[in-house]
C-alpha positions in Angstrom: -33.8 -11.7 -28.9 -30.6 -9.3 -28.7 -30.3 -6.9 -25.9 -30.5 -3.4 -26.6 -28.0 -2.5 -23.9 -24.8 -0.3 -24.1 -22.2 -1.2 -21.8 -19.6 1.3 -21.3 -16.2 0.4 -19.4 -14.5 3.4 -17.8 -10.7 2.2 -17.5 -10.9 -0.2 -19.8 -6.9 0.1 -20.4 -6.6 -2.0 -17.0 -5.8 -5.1 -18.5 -7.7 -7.3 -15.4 -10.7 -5.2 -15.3 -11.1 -4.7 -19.2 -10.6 -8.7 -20.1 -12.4 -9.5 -17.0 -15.7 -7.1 -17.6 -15.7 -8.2 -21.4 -15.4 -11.8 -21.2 -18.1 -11.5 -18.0 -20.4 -9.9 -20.6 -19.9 -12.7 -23.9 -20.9 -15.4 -21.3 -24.0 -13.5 -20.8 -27.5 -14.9 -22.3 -29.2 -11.9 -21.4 -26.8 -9.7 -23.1 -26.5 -11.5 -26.1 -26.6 -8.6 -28.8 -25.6 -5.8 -26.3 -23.1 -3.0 -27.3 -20.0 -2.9 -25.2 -17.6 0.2 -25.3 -14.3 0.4 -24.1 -12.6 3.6 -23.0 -9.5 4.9 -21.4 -7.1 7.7 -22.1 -4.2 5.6 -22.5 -4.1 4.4 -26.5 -2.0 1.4 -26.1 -3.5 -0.2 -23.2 -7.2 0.4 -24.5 -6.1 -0.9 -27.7 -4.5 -4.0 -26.3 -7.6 -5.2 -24.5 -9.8 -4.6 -27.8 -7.5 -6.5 -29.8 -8.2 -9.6 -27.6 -11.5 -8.8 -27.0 -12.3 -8.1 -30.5 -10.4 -11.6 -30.9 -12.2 -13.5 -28.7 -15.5 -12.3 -30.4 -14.5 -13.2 -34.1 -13.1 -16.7 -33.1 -16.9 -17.8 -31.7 -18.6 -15.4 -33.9 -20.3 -14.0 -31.2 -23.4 -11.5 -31.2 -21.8 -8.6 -29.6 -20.8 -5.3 -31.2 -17.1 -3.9 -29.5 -16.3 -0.7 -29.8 -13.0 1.5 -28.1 -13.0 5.2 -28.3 -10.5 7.9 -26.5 -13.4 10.1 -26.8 -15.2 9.8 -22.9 -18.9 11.8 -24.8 -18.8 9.1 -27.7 -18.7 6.2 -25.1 -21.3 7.7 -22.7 -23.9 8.7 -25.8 -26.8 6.3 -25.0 -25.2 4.6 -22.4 -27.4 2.6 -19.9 -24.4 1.1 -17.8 -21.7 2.6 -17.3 -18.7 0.4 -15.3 -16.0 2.8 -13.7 -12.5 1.3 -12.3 -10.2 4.2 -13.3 -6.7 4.7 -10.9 -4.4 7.6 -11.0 -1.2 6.8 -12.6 1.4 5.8 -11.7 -1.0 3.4 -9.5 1.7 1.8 -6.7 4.7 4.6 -6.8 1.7 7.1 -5.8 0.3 4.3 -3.2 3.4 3.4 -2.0 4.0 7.6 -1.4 0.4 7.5 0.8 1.9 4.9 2.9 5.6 5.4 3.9 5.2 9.6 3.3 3.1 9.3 7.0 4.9 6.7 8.5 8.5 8.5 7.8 6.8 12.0 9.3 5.7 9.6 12.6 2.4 8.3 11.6 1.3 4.7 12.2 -1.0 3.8 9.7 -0.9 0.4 8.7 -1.9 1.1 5.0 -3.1 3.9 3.6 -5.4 3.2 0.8 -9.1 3.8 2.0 -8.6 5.2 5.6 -6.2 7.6 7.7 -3.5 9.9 6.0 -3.0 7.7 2.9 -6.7 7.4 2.3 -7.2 11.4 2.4 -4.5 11.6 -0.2 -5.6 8.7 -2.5 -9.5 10.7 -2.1 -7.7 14.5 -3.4 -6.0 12.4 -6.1 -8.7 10.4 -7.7 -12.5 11.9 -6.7 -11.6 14.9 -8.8 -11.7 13.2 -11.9 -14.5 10.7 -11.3 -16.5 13.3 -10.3 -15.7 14.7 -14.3 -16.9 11.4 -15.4 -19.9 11.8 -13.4 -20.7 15.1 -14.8 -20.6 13.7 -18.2 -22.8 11.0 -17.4 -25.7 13.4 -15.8 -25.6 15.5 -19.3 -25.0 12.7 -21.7 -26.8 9.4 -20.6 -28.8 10.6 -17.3 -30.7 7.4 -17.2 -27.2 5.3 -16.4 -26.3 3.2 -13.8 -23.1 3.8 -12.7 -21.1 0.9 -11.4 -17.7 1.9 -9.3 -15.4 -0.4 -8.8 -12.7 2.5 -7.5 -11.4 3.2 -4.2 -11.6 4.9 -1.5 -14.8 3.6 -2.5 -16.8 4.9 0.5 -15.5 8.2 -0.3 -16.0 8.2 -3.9 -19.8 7.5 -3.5 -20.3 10.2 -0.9 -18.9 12.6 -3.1 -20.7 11.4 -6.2 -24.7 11.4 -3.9 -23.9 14.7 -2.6 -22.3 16.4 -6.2 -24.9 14.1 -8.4 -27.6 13.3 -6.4 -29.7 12.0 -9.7 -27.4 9.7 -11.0 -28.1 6.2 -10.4 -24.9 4.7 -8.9 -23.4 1.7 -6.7 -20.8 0.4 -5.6 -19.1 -3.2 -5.8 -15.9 -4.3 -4.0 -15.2 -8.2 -3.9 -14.3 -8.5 0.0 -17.3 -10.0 1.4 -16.9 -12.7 -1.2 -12.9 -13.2 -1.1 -13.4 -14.1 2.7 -16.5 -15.2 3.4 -15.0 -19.1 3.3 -14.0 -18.1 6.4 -17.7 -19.2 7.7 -17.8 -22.2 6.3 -14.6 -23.2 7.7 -15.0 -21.8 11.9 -18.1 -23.8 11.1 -17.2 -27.1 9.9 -20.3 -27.2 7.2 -20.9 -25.8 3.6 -21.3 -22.6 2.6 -24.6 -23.5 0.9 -25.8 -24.8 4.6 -25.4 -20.9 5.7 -27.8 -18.1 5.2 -25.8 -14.4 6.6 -26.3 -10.9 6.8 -23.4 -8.7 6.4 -22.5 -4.8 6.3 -21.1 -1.3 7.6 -18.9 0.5 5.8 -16.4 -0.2 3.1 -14.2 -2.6 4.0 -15.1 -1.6 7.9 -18.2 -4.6 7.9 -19.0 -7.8 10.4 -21.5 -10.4 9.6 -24.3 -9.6 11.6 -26.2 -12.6 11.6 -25.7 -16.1 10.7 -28.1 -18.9 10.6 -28.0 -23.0 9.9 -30.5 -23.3 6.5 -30.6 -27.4 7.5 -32.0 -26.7 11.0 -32.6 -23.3 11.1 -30.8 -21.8 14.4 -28.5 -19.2 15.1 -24.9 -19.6 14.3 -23.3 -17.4 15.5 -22.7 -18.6 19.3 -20.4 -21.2 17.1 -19.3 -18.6 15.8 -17.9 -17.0 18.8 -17.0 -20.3 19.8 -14.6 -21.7 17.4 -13.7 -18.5 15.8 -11.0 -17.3 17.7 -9.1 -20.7 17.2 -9.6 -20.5 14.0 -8.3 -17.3 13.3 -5.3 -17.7 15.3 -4.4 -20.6 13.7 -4.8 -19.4 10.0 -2.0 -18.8 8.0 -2.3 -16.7 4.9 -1.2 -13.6 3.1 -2.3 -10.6 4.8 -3.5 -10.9 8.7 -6.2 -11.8 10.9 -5.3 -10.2 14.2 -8.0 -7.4 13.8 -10.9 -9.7 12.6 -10.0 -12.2 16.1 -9.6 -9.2 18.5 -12.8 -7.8 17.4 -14.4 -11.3 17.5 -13.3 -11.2 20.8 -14.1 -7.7 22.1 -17.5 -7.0 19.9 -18.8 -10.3 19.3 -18.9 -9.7 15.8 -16.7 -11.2 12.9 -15.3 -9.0 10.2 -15.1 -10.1 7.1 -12.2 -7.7 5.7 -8.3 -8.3 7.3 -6.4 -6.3 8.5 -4.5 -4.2 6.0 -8.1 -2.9 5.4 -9.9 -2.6 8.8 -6.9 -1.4 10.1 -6.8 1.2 8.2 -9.8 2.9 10.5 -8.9 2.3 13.3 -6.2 4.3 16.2 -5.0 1.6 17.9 -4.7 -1.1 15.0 -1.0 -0.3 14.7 -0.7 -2.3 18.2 -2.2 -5.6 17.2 -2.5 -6.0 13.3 -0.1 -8.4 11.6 2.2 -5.6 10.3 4.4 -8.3 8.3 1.4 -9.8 6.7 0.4 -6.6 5.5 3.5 -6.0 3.5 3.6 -9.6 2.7 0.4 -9.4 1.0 0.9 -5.8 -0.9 4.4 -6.7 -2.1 2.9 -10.2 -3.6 -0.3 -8.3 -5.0 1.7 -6.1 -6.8 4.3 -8.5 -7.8 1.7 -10.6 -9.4 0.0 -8.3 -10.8 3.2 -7.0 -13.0 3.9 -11.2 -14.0 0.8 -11.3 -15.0 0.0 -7.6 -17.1 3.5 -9.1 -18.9 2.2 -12.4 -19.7 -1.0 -10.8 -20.7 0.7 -8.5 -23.0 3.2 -10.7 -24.6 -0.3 -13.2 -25.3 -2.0 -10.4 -26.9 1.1 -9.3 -29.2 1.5 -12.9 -30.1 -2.1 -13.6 -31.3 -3.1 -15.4 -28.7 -5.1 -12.6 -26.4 -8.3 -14.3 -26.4 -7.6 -17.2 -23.9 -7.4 -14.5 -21.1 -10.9 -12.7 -22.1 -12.9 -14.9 -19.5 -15.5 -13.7 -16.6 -13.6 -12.3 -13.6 -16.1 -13.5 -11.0 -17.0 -9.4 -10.1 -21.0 -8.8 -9.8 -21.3 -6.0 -12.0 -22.8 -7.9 -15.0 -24.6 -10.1 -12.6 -26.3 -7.1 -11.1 -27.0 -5.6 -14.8 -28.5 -9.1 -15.7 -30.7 -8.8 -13.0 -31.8 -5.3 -13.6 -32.2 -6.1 -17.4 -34.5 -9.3 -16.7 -35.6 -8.3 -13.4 -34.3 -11.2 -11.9 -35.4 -10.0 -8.2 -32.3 -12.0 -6.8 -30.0 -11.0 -3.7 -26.7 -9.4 -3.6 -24.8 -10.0 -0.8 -23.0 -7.0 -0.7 -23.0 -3.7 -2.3 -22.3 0.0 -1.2 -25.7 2.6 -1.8 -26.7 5.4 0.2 -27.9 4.9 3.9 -31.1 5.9 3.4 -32.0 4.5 7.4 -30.4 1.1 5.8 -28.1 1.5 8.9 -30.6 3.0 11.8 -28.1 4.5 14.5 -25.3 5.9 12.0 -25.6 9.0 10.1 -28.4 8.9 7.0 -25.9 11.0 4.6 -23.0 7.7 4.1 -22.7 5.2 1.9 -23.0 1.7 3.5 -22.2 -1.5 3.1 -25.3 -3.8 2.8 -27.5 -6.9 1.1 -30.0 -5.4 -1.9 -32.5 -6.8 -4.0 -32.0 -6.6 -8.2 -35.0 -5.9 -10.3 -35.7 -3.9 -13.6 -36.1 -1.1 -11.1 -32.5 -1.0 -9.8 -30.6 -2.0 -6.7 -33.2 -2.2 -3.2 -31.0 -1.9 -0.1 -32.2 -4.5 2.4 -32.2 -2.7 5.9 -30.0 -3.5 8.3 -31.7 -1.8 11.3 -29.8 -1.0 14.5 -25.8 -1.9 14.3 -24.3 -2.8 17.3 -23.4 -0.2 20.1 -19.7 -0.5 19.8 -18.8 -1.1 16.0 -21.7 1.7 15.7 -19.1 4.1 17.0 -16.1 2.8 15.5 -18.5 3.7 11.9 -19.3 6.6 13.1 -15.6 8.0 13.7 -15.5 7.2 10.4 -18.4 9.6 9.0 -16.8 12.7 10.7 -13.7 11.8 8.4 -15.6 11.3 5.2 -17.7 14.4 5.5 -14.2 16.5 5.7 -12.7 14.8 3.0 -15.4 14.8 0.5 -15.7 18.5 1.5 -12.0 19.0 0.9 -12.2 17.6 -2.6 -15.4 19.7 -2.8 -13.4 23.5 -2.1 -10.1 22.2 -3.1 -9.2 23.4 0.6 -5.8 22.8 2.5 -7.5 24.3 5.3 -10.1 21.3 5.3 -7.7 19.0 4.5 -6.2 19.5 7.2 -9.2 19.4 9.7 -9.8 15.9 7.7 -6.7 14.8 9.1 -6.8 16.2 12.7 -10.5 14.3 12.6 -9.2 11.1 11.7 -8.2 8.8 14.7 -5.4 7.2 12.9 -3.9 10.8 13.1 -2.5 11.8 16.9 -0.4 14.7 16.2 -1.3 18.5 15.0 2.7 19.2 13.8 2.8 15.7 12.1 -0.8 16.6 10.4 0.7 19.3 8.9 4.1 18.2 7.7 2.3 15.2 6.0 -0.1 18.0 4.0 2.8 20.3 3.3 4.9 17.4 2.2 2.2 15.3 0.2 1.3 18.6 -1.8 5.0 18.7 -2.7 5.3 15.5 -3.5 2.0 15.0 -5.3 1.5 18.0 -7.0 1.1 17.1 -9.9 -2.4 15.2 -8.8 -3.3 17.0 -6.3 -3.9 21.1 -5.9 -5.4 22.7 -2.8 -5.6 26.3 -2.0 
């Protein structure tokens, strides 16, 4: 039996995510059959990730029908996924503009991707066009779930429930799963001996609970424990200073490092591994161009259908599930509160565990968060209700107040110099009255 399903990829030229999603979906039973489209508006990346995909499906004759359109309506007409992982180019000169534009004008963020000045200015540059994807998808194929893999992804699904509030959306970011080894290890057993509960925001999320499948107690005072040993001992890209000194003061381990958390918080300037951080961005991006040049050269060559193989992401999991209503668990994914998070404000998009049947993504409620991380999220809500605002009115005026909101930001004549600047600088992506 073939599946009736078209799968759309938004940002398909992104030669990870397109490879990645396509050879995810010809591994799939359930699929088998399914339409997948690929679209992009850059020609000769979109074309280089259909000739290996459209490779990869000829050399095992497989029952899937590719397609790759420039032509956004044509993709979405009779969609019923849709998979969005679109950045504004160019991706790290504009990123690298977020974080050292601040810092230069006095700022100390120690990133500037999802949170503080950086994140505000990454939000102006790429809501506004997702949010044009999103209004093709509520005329052309309402009935679509929208999968977003973009960041500031806390941001960009705020703005999408509040301008779309009918379209079926979530989002997916890998986090929870890069790090939650970390468990495993503090506590000396498998991760298949360990049942958790994790959540918050956006990469701003502890695990909340922890429990011992074999004899069925409470982890977490080992946890608390060993943890703090741990962590100080480990030695990896990025840092772990944040995730220990909340450990320590909250009780609670995060399960995102520091480049990330930090990027939330006033004070993380003080203790996050600041080397780490730049350690980690300059080998992620380092890597990344090695390997977009290997994977062009292999696709040139012939040979472009090696590299179409699953990349490990839950978006075809979750459509699986929805398509055979599987009824399994998620560990993580971002949907609207909804009282999934009691004591933080209803109108956010949180972090959280759902259930996947043929009726969508279930949250699983997460009830009261603790006290002190409670506040810390809901620091962050003031700032996410400006921003999506600002993008909203195209407002400089509201910018701004997004900014003086923010705790990362401590001064009203640097606040303004970094908007004044940035607008300069970025003008091209981004225009505010």
């Amino acid at each position: 039996m073939s599946s009736k399903e078209k799968i759309v990829l938004i940002g398909a030229g992104s030669l990870q995510f397109g490879l990645g999603a396509v050879g995810s979906i010809l591994k799939s039973k359930v699929l088998k059959g399914c339409e997948i489209w690929l679209h992009d508006i850059s020609k000769e990346s979109l074309d280089l990730v259909y000739r290996a995909s459209n490779l990869a499906i000829e050399k095992k004759n497989l029952d899937f029908t590719l397609k790759s359109t420039l032509n956004r309506e044509e993709a979405l007409d009779n969609a019923t996924f849709v998979i969005n992982s679109i950045e504004v180019t160019p991706r790290f000169e504009l990123m690298e503009q977020d974080i050292e534009i601040p810092r230069k004008i006095g700022n100390r963020q120690v990133l500037g991707e999802n949170g503080g000045p950086g994140g505000l200015f990454h939000s102006l540059r790429v809501i506004p066009p997702i949010l044009e994807i999103c209004e093709d998808i509520n005329k052309i194929c309402p009935d679509a779930l929208l999968i977003n893999f973009s960041n500031p992804m806390s941001r960009i699904c705020l703005a999408i429930k509040r301008r779309f509030p009918k379209i079926k959306f979530v989002g997916l970011c890998h986090e929870l799963e890069h790090h939650v080894l970390i468990l495993s290890r503090i506590l000396d057993t498998p991760l298949s001996n360990l049942e958790f509960k994790a959540g918050g925001l956006n990469h701003f999320g502890v695990f909340l609970e922890v429990n011992y499948k074999d004899t069925g107690k409470d982890a977490y005072p080992d946890v608390r424990k060993n943890g703090l040993e741990y962590l100080r001992n480990l030695k990896t890209l990025d840092g772990h200073n944040i995730m220990d000194y909340i450990l320590d003061k909250y009780g609670y381990l995060p399960y995102t490092t520091d480049s990330h958390y930090g990027e939330y918080l006033q004070w993380a300037w003080e203790i996050a591994d600041k080397e780490g951080i730049k350690r980690f961005i300059d080998t992620y991006k380092q890597s990344l161009s090695i390997d977009n040049d290997k994977l062009i050269k292999a696709i040139k060559d012939g040979k472009g259908a090696r590299y179409v193989r699953p990349d490990g992401e839950r978006a075809i999991p979750i459509i699986e599930g929805i398509v055979s209503d599987s009824n399994h668990h998620e560990a993580s994914v971002n949907l609207p509160n909804d009282d999934v998070i009691t004591n933080i404000p209803r109108d956010l998009i949180v972090e959280c565990p759902a259930i996947i049947n043929k009726d969508g993504l279930h949250a699983v409620k997460l009830g009261e968060y603790p006290k002190g991380l409670a506040g810390l999220l809901r620091n962050q809500a003031s700032v996410q209700d400006l921003v999506v605002e600002a993008v909203f009115t195209n407002s400089k005026e509201i910018a701004l107040q997004a900014l003086l909101v923010d705790p990362v930001v401590d001064s009203t004549t640097q606040a303004e110099k970094m908007i004044d600047k940035m607008l300069r600088v970025q003008a091209k992506h981004i225009k505010l009255e």
